[in-house]
C-alpha positions in Angstrom: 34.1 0.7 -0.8 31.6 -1.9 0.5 33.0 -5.5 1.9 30.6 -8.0 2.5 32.2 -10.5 4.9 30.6 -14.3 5.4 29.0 -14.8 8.8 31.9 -16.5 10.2 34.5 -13.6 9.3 32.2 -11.6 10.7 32.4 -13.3 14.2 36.2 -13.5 13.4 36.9 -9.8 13.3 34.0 -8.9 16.2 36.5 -11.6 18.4 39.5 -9.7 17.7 37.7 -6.0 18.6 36.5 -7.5 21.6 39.8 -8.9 22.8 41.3 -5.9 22.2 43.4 -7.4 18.6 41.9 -4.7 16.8 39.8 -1.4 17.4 37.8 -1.7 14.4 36.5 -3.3 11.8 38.8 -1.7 9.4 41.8 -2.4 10.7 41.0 -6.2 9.9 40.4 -4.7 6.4 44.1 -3.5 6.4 45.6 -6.6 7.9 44.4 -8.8 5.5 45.3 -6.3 2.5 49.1 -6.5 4.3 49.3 -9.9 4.3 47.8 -10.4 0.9 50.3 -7.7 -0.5 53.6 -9.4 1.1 51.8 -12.8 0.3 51.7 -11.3 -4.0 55.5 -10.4 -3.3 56.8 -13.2 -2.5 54.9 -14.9 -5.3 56.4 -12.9 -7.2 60.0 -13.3 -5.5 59.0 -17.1 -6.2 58.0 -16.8 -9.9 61.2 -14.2 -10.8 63.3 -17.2 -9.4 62.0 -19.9 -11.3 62.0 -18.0 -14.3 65.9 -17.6 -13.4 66.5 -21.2 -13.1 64.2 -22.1 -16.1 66.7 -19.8 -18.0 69.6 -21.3 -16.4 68.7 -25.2 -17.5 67.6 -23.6 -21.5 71.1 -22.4 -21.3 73.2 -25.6 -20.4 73.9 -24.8 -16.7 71.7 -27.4 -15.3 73.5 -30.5 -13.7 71.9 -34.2 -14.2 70.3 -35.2 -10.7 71.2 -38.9 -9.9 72.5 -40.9 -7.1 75.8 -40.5 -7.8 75.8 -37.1 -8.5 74.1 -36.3 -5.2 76.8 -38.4 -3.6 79.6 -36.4 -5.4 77.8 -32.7 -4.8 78.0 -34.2 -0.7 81.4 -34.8 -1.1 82.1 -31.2 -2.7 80.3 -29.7 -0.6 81.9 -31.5 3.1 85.9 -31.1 1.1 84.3 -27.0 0.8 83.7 -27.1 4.7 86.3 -28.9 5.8 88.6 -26.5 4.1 87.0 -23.6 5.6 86.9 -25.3 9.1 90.8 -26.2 8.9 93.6 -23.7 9.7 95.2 -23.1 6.6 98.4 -24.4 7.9 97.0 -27.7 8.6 94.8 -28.2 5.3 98.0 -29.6 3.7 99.2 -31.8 6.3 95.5 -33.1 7.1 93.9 -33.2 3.5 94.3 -37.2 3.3 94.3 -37.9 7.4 90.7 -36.8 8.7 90.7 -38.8 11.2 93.3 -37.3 13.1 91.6 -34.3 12.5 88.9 -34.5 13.8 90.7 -36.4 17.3 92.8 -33.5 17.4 89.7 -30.9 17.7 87.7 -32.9 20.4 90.6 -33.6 22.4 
């Protein structure tokens, strides 16, 4: 197989033999097939998920995105860490006090 490369890739892959990057012009060849292949993979990775989600809303499991319901995810998602933060013995006795909670751990 021929490549024809443009006058400035040319210059591109005689810099990188010259400062020792590559020892030939080949090995640029493979590099750029590399990347190009991982680049196609996770294109694909991409695609697979999108079709995923795509699937996920046609089904019903999509949630209505407004300011509210960002506010109320934030909330679910800080009660989630707080309540993996928090001693289990002390997610009772500190579920409505976070203040003293958070005293208690700096001090």
């Amino acid at each position: 197989m021929e490549v024809d490369l443009t006058p400035d890739q040319t210059a591109f892959v005689r810099q990188a033999i010259e400062s020792g990057r590559l020892n030939r012009p080949e090995d640029a060849v493979q590099e750029a097939l590399s990347l190009w292949e991982e680049r196609e993979r996770r294109r694909a990775e991409i695609l697979a998920a999108v079709d995923k989600a795509k699937a996920s809303l046609a089904a019903g499991k999509g949630r209505i995105v407004t300011e509210d319901s960002m506010r109320q995810l934030a909330d679910e998602v800080k009660q989630r860490g707080r309540a993996a933060f928090l001693p289990s013995s002390r997610r009772s006795a500190d579920g409505a006090s976070r203040s003293g909670a958070s005293r208690s751990r700096s001090g």
